[in-house]
N, C-alpha and C positions, 0 to 999 in steps of 0.2 A: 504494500500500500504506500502508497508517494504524499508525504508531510506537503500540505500547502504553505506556505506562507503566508503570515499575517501580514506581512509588506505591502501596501499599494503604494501603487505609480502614482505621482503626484506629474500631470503634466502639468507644460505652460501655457497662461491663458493669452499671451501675446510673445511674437516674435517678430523680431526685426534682423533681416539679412541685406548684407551690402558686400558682393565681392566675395569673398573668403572668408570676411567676419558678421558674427551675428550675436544675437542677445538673447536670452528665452527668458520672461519675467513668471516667476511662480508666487503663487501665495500661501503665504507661512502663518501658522496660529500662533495669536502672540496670548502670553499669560494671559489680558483678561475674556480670552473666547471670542475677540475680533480677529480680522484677517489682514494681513499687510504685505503689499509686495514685496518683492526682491528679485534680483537682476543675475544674470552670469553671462559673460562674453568670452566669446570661445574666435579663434583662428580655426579652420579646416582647410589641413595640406593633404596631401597625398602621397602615400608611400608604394614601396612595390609589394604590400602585403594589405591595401587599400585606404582608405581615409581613419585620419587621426584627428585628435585637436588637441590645442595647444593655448596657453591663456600666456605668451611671448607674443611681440608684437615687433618687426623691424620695420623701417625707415616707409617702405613703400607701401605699408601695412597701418600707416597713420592717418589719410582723409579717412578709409572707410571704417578705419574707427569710430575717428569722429562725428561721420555721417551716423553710425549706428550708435554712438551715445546721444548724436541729436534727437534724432527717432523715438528712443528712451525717453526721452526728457519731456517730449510732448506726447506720449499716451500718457506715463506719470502725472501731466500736469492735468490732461483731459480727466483722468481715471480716478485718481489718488490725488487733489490740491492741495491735500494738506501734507502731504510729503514733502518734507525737508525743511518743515517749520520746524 
């Protein structure tokens, strides 16, 4: 007989991709039983064993950062306003 896991998948409720870099915002339960985003930005290369990712960022890998923190910044601000007060 095969143990299930009590684990579930938390997906993301938004994502933003630009190029190689992208963001997935999930949402996390804080102490008092609300909900609040948070962000993870990933690079995706490619190996001879298939795609990785990597949270390094070189020189040509800087607008579409930025682009994808911009992107960020305004669902957060659409979504969540009161983030970052």
């Amino acid at each position: 007989m095969k143990k299930q896991s009590s684990k579930t998948t938390n997906k993301p409720v938004h994502t933003v991709r630009i190029g190689a870099v992208s963001a997935s915002v999930f949402l996390n339960d804080g102490k008092d039983g609300a909900k609040f985003p948070s962000a993870i930005i990933r690079r995706s290369y490619k190996t001879e064993g298939g795609f990785k990712d990597s949270s390094s960022y070189g020189g040509r890998h800087l607008n579409e950062l930025a682009a994808v923190v911009s992107g960020l910044q305004a669902w957060f601000a659409a979504n969540y306003p009161d983030t970052g007060k």
